[in-house]
Every structure is written in structure tokens, then in C-alpha cells.
ChimeraX commands (.cxc) that place a marker at each C-alpha (Angstrom):
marker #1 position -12.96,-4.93,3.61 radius 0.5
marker #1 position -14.53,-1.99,1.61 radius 0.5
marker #1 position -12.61,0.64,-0.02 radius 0.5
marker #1 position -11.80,3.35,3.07 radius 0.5
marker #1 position -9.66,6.22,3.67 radius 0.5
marker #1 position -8.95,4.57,6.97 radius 0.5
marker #1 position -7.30,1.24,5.50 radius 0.5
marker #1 position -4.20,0.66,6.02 radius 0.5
marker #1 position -1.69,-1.36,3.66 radius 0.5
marker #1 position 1.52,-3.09,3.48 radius 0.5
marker #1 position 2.90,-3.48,0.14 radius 0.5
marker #1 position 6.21,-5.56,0.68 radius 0.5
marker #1 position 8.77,-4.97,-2.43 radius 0.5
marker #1 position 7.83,-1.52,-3.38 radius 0.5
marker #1 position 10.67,-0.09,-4.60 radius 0.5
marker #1 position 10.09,-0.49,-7.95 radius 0.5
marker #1 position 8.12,-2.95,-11.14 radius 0.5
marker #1 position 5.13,-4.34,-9.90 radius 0.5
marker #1 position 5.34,-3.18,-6.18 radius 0.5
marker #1 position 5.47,0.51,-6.39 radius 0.5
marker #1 position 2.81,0.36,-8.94 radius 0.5
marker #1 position 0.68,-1.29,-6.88 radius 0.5
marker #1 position 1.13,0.89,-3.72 radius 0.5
marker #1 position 0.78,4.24,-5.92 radius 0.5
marker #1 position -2.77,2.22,-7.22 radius 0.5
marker #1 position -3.74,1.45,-3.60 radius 0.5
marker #1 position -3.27,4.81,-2.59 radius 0.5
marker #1 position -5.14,6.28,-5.36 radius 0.5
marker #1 position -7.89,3.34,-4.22 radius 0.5
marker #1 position -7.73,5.07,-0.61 radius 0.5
marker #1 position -5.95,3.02,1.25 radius 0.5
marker #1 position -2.77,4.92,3.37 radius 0.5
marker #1 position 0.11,2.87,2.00 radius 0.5
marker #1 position 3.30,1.83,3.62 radius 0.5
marker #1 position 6.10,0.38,1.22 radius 0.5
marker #1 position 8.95,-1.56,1.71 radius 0.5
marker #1 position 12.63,-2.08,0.20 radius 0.5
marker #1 position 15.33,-3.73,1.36 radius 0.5
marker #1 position 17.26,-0.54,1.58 radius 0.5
marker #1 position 16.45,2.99,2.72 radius 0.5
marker #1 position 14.44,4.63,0.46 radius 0.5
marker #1 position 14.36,8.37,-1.00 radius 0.5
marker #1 position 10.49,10.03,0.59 radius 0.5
marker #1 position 7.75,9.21,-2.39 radius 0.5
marker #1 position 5.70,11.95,-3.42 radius 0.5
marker #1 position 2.69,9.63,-4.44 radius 0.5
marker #1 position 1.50,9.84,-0.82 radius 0.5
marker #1 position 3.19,6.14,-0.41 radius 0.5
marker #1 position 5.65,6.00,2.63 radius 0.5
marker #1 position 8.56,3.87,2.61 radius 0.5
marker #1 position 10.09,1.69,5.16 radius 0.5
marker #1 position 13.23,-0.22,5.00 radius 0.5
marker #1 position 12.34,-4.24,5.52 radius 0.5
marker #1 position 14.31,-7.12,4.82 radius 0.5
marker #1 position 11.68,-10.15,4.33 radius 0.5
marker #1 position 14.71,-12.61,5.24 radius 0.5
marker #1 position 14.93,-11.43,8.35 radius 0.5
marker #1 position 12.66,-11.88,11.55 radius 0.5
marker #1 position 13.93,-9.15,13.80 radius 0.5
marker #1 position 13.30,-6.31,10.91 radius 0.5
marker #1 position 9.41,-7.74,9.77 radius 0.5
marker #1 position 8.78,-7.01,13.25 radius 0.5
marker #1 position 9.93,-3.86,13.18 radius 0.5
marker #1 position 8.32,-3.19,10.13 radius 0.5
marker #1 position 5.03,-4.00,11.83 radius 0.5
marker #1 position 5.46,-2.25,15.04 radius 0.5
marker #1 position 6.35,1.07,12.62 radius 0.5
marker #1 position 3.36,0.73,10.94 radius 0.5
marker #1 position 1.39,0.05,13.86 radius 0.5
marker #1 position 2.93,3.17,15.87 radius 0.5
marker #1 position 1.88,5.29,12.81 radius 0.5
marker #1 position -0.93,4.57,11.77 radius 0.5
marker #1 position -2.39,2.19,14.77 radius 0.5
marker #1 position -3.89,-1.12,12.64 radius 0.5
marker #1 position -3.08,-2.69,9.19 radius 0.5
marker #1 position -5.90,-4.08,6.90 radius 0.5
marker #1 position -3.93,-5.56,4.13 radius 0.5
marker #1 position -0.76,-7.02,3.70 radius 0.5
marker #1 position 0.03,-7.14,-0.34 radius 0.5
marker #1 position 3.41,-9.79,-0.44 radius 0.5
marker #1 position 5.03,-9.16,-3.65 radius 0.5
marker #1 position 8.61,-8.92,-2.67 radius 0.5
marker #1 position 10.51,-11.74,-4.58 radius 0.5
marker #1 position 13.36,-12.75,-6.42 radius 0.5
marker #1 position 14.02,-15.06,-9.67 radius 0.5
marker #1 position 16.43,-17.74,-10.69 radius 0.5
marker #1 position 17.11,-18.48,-14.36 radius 0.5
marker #1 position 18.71,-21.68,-14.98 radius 0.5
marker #1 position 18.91,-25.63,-15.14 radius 0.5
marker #1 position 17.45,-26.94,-11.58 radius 0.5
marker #1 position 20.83,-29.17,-10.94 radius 0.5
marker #1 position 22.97,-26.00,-11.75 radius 0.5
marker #1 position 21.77,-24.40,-8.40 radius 0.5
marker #1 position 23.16,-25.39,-5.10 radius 0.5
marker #1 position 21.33,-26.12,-2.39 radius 0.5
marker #1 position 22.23,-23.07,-0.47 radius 0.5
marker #1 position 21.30,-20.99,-3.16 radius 0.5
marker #1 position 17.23,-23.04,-3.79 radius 0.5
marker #1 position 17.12,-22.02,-0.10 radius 0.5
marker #1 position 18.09,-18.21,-0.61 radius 0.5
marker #1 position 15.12,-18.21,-3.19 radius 0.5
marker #1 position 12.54,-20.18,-0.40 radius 0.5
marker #1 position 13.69,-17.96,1.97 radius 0.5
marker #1 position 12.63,-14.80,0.49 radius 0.5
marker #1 position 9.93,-15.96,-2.08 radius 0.5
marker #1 position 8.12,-18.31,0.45 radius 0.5
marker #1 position 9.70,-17.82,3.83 radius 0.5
marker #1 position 9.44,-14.29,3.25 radius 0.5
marker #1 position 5.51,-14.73,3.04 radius 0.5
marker #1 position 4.97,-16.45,5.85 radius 0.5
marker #1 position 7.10,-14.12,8.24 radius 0.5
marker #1 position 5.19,-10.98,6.71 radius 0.5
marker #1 position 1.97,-13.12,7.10 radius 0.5
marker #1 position 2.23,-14.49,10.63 radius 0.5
marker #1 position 3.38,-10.92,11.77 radius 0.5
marker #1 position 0.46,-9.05,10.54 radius 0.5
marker #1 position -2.18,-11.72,11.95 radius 0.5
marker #1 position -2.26,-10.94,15.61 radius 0.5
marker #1 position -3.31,-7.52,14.71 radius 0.5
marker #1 position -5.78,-8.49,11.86 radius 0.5
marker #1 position -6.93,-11.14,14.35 radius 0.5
marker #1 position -7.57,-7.90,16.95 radius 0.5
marker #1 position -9.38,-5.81,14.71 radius 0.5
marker #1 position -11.78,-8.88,13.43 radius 0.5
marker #1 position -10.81,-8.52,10.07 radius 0.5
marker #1 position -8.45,-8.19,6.78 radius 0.5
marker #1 position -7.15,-9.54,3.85 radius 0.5
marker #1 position -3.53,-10.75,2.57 radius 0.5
marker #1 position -2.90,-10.37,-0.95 radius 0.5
marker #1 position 0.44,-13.20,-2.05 radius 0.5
marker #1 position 1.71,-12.08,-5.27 radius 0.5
marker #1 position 1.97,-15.57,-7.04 radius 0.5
marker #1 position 2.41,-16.13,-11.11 radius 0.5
marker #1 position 1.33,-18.16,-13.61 radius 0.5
marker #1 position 4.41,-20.13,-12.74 radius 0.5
marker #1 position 2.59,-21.62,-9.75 radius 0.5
marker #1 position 0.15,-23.01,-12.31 radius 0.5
marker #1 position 2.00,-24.77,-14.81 radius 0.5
marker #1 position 5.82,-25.99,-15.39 radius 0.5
marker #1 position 8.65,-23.82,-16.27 radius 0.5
marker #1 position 12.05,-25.37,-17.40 radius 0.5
marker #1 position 14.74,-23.12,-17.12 radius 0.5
marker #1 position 13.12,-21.63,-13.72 radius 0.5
marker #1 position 12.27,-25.13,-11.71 radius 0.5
marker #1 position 13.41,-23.54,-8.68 radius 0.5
marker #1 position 11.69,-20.05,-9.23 radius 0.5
marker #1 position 8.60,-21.88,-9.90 radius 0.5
marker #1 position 8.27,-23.89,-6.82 radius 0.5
marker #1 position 8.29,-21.55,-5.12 radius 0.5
marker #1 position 5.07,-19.73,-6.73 radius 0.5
marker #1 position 3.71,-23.21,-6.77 radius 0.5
marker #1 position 4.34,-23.44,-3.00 radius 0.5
marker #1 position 2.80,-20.50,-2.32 radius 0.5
marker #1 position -0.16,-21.05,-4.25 radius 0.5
marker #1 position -0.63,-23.85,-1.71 radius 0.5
marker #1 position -0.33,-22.28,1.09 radius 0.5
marker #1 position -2.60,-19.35,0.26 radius 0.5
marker #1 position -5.33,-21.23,-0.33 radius 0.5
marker #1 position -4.89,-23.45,2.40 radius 0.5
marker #1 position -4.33,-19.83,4.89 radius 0.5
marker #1 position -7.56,-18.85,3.54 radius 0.5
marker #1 position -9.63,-21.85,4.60 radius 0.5
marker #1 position -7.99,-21.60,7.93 radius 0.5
marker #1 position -8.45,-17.70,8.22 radius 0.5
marker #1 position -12.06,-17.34,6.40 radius 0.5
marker #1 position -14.72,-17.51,9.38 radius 0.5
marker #1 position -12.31,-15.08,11.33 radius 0.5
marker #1 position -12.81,-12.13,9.30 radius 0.5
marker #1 position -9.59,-12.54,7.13 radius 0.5
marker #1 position -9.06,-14.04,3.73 radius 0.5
marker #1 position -6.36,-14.60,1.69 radius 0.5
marker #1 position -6.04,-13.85,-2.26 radius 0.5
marker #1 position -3.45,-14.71,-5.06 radius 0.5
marker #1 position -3.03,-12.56,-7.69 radius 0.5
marker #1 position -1.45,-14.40,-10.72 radius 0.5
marker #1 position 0.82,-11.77,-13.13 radius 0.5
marker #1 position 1.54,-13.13,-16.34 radius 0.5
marker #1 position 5.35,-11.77,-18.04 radius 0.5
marker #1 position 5.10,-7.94,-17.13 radius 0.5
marker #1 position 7.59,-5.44,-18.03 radius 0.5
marker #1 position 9.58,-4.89,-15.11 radius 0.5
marker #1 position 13.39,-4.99,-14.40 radius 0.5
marker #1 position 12.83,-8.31,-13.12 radius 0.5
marker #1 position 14.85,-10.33,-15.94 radius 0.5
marker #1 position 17.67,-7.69,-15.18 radius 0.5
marker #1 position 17.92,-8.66,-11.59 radius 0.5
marker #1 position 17.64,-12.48,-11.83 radius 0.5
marker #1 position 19.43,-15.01,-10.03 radius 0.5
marker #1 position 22.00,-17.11,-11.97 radius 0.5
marker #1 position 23.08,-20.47,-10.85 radius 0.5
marker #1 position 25.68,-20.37,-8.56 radius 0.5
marker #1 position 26.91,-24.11,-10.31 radius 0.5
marker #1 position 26.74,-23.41,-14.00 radius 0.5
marker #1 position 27.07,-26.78,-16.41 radius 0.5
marker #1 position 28.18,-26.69,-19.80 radius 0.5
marker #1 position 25.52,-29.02,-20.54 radius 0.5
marker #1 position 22.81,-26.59,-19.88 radius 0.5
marker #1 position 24.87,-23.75,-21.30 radius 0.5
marker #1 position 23.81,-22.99,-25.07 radius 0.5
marker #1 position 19.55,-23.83,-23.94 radius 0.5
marker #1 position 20.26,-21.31,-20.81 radius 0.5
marker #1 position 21.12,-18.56,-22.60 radius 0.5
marker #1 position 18.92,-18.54,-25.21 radius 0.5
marker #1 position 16.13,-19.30,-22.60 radius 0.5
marker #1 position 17.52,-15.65,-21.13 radius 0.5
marker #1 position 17.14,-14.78,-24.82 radius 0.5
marker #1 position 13.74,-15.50,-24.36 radius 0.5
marker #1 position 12.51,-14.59,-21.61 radius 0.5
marker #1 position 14.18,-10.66,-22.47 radius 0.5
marker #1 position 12.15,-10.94,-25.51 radius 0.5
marker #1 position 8.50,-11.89,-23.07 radius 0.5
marker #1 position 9.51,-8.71,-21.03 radius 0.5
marker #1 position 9.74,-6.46,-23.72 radius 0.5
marker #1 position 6.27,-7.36,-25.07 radius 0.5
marker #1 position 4.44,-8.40,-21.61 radius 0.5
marker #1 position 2.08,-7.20,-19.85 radius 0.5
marker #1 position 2.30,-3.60,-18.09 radius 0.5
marker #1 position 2.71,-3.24,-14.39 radius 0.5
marker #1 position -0.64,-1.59,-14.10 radius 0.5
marker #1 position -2.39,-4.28,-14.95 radius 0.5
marker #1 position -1.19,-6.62,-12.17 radius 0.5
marker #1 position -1.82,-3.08,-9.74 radius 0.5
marker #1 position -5.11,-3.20,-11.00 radius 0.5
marker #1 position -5.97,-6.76,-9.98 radius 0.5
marker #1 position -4.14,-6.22,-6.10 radius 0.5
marker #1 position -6.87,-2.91,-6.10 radius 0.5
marker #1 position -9.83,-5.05,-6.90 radius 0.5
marker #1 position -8.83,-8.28,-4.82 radius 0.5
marker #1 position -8.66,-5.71,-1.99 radius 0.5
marker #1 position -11.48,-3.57,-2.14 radius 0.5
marker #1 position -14.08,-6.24,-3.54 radius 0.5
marker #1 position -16.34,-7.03,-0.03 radius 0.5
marker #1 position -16.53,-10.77,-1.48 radius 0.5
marker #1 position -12.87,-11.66,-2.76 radius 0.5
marker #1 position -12.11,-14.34,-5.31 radius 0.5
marker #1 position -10.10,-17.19,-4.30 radius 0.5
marker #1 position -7.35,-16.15,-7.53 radius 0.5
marker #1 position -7.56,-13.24,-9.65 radius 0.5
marker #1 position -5.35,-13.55,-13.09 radius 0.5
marker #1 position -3.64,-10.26,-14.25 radius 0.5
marker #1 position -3.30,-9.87,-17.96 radius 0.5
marker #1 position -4.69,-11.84,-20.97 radius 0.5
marker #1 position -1.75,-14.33,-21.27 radius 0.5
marker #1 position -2.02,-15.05,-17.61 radius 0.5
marker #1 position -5.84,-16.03,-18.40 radius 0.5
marker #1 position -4.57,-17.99,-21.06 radius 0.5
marker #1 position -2.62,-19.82,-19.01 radius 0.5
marker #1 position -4.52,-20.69,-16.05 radius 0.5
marker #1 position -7.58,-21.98,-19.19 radius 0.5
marker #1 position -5.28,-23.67,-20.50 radius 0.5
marker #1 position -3.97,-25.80,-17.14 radius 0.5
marker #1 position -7.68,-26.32,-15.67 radius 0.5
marker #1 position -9.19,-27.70,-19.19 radius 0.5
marker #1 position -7.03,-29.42,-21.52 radius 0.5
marker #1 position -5.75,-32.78,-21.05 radius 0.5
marker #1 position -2.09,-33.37,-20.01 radius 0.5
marker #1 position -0.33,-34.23,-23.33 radius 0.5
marker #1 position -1.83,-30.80,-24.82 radius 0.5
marker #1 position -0.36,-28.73,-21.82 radius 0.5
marker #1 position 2.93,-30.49,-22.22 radius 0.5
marker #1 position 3.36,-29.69,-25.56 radius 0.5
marker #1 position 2.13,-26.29,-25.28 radius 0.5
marker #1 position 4.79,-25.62,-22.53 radius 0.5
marker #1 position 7.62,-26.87,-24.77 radius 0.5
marker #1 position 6.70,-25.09,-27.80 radius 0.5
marker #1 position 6.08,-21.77,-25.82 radius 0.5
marker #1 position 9.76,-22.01,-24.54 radius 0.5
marker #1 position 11.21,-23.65,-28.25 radius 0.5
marker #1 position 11.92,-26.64,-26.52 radius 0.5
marker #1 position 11.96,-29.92,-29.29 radius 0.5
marker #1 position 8.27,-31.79,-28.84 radius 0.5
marker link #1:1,2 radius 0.2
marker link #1:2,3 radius 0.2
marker link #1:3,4 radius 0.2
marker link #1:4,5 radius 0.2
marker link #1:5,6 radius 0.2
marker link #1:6,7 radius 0.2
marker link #1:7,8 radius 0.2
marker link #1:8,9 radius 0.2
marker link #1:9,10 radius 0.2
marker link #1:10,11 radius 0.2
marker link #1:11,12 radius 0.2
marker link #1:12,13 radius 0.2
marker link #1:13,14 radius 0.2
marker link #1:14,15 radius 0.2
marker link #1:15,16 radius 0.2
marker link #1:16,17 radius 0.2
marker link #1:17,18 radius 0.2
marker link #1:18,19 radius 0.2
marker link #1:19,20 radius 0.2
marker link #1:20,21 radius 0.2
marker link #1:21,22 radius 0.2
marker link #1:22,23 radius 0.2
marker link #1:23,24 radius 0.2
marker link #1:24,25 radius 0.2
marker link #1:25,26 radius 0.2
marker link #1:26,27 radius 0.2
marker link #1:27,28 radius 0.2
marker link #1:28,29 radius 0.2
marker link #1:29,30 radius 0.2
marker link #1:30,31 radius 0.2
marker link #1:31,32 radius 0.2
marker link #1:32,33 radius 0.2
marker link #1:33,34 radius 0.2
marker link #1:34,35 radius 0.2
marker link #1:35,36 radius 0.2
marker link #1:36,37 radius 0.2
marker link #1:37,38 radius 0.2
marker link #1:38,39 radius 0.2
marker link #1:39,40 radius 0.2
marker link #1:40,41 radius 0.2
marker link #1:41,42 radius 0.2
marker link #1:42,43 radius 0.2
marker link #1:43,44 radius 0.2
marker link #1:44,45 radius 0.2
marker link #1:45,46 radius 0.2
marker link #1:46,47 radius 0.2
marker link #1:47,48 radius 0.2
marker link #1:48,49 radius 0.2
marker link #1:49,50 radius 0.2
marker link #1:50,51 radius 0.2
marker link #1:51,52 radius 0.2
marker link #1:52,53 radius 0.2
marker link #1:53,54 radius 0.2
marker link #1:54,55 radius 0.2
marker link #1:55,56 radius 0.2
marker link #1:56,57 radius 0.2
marker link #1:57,58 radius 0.2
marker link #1:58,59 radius 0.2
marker link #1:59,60 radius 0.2
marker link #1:60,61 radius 0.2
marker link #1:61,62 radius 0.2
marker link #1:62,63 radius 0.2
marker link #1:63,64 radius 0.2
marker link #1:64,65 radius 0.2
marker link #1:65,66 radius 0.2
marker link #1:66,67 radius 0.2
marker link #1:67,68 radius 0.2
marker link #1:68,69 radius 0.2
marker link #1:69,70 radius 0.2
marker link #1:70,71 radius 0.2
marker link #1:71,72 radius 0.2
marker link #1:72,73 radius 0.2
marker link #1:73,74 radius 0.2
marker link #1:74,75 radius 0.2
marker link #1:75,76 radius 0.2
marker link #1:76,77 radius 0.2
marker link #1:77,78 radius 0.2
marker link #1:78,79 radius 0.2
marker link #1:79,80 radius 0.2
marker link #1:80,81 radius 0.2
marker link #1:81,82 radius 0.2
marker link #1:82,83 radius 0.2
marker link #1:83,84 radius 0.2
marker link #1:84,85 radius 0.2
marker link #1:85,86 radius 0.2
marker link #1:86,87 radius 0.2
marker link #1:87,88 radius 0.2
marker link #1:88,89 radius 0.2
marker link #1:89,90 radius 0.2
marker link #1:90,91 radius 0.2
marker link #1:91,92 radius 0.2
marker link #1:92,93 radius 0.2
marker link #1:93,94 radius 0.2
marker link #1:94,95 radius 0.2
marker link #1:95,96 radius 0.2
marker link #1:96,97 radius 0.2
marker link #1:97,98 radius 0.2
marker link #1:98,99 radius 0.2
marker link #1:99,100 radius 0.2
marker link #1:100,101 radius 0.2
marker link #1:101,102 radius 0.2
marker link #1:102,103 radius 0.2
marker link #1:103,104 radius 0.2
marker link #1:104,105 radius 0.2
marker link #1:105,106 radius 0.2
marker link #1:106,107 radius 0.2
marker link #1:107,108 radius 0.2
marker link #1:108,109 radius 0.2
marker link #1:109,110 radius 0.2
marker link #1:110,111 radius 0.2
marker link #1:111,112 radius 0.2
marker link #1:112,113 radius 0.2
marker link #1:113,114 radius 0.2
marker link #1:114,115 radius 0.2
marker link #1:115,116 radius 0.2
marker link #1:116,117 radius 0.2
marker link #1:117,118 radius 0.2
marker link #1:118,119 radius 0.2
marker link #1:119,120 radius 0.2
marker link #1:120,121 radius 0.2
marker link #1:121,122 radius 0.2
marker link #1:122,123 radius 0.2
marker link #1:123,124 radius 0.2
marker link #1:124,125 radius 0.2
marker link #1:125,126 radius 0.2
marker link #1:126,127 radius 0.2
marker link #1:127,128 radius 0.2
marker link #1:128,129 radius 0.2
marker link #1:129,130 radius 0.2
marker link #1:130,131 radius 0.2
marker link #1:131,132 radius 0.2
marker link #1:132,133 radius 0.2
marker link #1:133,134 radius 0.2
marker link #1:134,135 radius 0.2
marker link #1:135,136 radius 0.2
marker link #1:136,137 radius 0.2
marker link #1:137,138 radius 0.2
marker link #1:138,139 radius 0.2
marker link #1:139,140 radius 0.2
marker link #1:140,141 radius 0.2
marker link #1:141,142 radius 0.2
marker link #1:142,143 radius 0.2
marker link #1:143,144 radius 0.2
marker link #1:144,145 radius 0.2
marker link #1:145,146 radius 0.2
marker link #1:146,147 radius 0.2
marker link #1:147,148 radius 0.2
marker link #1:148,149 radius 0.2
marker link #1:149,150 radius 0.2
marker link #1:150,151 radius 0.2
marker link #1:151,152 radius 0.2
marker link #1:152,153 radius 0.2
marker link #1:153,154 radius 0.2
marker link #1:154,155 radius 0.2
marker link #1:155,156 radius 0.2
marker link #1:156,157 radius 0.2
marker link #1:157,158 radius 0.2
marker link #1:158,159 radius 0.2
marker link #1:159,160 radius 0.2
marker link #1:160,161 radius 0.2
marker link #1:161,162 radius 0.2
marker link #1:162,163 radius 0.2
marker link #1:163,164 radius 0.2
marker link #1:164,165 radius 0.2
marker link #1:165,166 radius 0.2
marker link #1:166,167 radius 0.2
marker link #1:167,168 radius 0.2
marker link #1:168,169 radius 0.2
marker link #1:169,170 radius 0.2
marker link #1:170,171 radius 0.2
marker link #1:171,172 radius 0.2
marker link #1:172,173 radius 0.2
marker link #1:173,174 radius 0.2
marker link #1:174,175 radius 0.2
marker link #1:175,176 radius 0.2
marker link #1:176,177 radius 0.2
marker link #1:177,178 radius 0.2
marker link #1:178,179 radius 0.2
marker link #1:179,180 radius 0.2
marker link #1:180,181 radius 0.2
marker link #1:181,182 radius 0.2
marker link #1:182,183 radius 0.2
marker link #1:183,184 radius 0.2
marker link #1:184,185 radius 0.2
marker link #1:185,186 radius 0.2
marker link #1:186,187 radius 0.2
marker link #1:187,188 radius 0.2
marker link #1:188,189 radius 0.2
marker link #1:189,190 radius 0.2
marker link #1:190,191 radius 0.2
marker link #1:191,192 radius 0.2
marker link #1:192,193 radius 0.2
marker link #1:193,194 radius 0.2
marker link #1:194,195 radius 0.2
marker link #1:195,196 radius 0.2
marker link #1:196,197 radius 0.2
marker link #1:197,198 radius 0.2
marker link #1:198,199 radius 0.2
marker link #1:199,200 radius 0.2
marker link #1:200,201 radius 0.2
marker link #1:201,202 radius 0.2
marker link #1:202,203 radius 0.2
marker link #1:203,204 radius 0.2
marker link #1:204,205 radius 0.2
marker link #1:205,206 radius 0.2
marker link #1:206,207 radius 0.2
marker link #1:207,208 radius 0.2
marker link #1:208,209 radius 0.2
marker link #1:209,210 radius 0.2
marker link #1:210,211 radius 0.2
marker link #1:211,212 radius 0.2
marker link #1:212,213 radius 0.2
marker link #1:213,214 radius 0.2
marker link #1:214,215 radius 0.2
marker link #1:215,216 radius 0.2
marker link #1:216,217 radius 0.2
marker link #1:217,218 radius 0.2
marker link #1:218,219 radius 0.2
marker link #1:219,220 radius 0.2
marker link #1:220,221 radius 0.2
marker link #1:221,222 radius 0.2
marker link #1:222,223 radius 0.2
marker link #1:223,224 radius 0.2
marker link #1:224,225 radius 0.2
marker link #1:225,226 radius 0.2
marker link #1:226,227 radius 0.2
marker link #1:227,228 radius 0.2
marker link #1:228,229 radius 0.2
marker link #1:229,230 radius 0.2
marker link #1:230,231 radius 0.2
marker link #1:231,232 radius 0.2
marker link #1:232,233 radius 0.2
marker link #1:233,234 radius 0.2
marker link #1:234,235 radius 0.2
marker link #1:235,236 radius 0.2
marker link #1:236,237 radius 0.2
marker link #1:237,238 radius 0.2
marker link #1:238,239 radius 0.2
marker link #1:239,240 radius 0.2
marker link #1:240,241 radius 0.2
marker link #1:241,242 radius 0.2
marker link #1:242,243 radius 0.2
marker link #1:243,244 radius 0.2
marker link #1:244,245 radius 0.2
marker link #1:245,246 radius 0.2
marker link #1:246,247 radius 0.2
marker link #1:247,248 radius 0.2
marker link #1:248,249 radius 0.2
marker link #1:249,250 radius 0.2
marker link #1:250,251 radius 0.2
marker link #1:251,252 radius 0.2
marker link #1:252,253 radius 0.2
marker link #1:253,254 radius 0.2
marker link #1:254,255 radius 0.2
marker link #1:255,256 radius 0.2
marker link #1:256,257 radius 0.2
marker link #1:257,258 radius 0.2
marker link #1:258,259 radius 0.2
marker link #1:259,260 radius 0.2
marker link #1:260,261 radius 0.2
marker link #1:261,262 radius 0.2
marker link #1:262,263 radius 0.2
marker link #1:263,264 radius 0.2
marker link #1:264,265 radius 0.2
marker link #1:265,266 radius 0.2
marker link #1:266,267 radius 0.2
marker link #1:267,268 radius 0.2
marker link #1:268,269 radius 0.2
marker link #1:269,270 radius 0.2
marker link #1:270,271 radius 0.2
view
């Protein structure tokens, strides 16, 4: 898919962080851009427009498509970054609450995925951008749940894109590292605290506030969506930000017991 006034995108989560930077940067790249949220929006002025979908729910993604298909008539990229987080020992979460975060973090994907792909299968081509992190590479106490499901849909992306490749489409993660975004204010905290996990929970919150302030800025995972959508020959994974390249080095080359200790000493965890 080259770079074309005539693309059209879905950026899913584009309300604010990550998202809306990434739909201004597509439609600076060219591309008309549709955003979503879960609630009504106030009209851009960046020349994005915004459209009220709820990722959770079946009967609004297909109204999201049919919108975007009565306006603008096809859709050549669907970026999934909507998403939530969960901070928090894995037992301290209830079962209904791991599926809330499947639901919208990997369910989420595959309802905005499978209702894009009857058009993209029409038109003989486009591309699906999933929003992953370097949390699908490599373990994350403290966010267990949160990281399954990046690690789930690291899976399924590249499996999608095997599947999709010799019909035009293809399928790309993009891999942000800790990017300063409101993110860490809107987390998810388990819905079945334990004191046991209490004094290591917050100061793992401690933490992570601290990685926001000093991460990466939301450009730079914007700038990796642009160029895993307008390259002709995409990448399989495309890491945004040096720590994220760090990370995904460090996972692929070094043996086991190095990565392990790595992990706890990055989140002050005894050896």
C-alpha cells in the first residue's frame, strides 16, 4: 500500500496518547483518517474525523465500518491501538475482570479485524497495523494479565499475516516501549486486592509513574504506525523507541538466566 491521498484509515483509540498522535501523523502521511473513542467526540481540527466506537461491542464495530464505508467508500488500514492496562498481582484480579481486559485488548482486535476484512478482501488489498508492546516480548510482574494479552496478540498477528499475505493484506505489530501518555493514570486496579501484594504493588505504581515521566514520546510510536503503513514491503514487527529495541535484543539473544535477571532488576525485584 503506497502512501496516497486516497487511503483510507481506521485508527481505533484516538482520543488521546498514542492514538490521536498517530491519526494526526497518518493524516499528515496522506491518508484520510477516521478516529475512534468510546464516547462522542468534540470535531478535530487536524483534518482527523471522529467516530464514536466501542471495541467491546459487535453491533457498534459494525457500525463503525459501515460509517466509514458510507463516507469515504473503502478502508486501507485498520491501526488497533485501543487498549486498556491492569496494574497488579495476577491472583488479585478476578476472573471477570482478566476477561474485561481480553475483551477489549484482544477481543477488541479481532472484532475490528474481522470487520474490516471483507472489504480489504474486495478491494485486493490492505494492511492492519495491532498496536502490541514490548510486554508481548518479555515478562512483566505486576502486569501478568496486561501482558498476555500483548503476548496474545503478538500471536495472532503474525499468524493473521501468514494467513492474509498472498491475498493482498498483511498484518504488522508495532512494539511501543514506556511512552508518556495518561496511560498509568487510567489503569486498571485489581478488583481483589491482597495485603500480600500490597507494599510491592504500590511501589511497582511508583515505578512505573517514574518510566512515564521519562519514556518515550508519543511521536515516536506515530512515527513507526506511518512507516509500517506506507512502506510497499512491510516488516513483520517494527520497535518504537530505543528501550523498546533494547528489549526485543535483549529477548532474541541472550540466554534465559540473563533475561531473568534483567527483568527483576529493571522492576527492583530481589535476584
Amino acid at each position: 500500500m503506497s502512501k496516497t491521498k486516497n487511503g483510507v484509515a481506521i485508527v481505533t483509540g484516538a482520543s488521546t496518547g498514542i492514538g490521536r498522535v498517530t491519526a494526526q501523523a497518518l493524516q499528515n502521511a496522506g491518508f484520510r483518517v477516521f478516529g475512534t473513542g468510546r464516547r462522542a467526540a468534540a470535531e478535530r481540527t487536524d483534518g482527523v474525523t471522529m467516530l464514536t466506537c466501542d471495541v467491546t461491542d459487535d453491533a457498534s464495530v459494525t457500525k463503525l465500518v459501515d460509517e466509514v464505508l458510507s463516507k469515504a467508500g473503502r478502508i486501507d488500514l485498520l491501526v488497533n491501538n485501543a487498549g486498556i492496562g491492569l496494574l497488579g498481582g495476577a491472583e488479585e484480579s478476578s476472573i471477570a475482570q482478566a476477561q474485561a481486559l481480553f475483551d477489549v485488548n484482544v477481543f477488541g482486535v479481532l472484532r475490528m479485524t474481522n470487520a474490516v476484512l471483507p472489504t480489504m478482501h474486495r478491494q485486493g488489498v490492505g494492511r492492519i497495523i495491532n498496536v502490541s508492546s514490548v510486554l508481548g516480548l518479555v515478562p512483566a510482574p505486576y502486569n501478568a494479565l496486561y501482558a498476555s494479552t500483548k503476548h496474545a496478540i503478538e500471536g495472532y498477528s503474525e499468524s493473521l499475516d501468514h494467513e492474509l499475505r498472498t491475498l493482498g493484506i498483511r498484518v504488522v505489530l508495532v512494539e511501543p516501549g514506556v511512552t508518556r501518555t495518561a496511560f498509568e493514570e487510567n489503569i486498571t486496579k485489581p478488583d481483589q486486592p491482597l495485603p500480600i501484594y500490597e507494599v510491592v504493588r504500590d511501589r511497582m505504581a511508583a515505578l512505573m509513574r517514574k518510566f512515564i515521566e521519562t519514556g518515550d514520546a508519543p511521536d515516536i510510536v506515530a512515527d513507526a504506525v506511518v512507516k509500517a503503513a506506507t512502506t510497499a514491503t512491510p516488516r513483520r514487527r517494527y520497535t518504537a523507541g530505543k528501550q523498546a529495541g533494547q528489549v526485543r535484543f535483549l529477548r532474541r539473544f541472550l540466554p534465559e538466566s540473563m533475561v531473568d535477571k534483567s527483568i527483576r532488576k529493571f522492576n527492583e525485584l530481589p535476584v
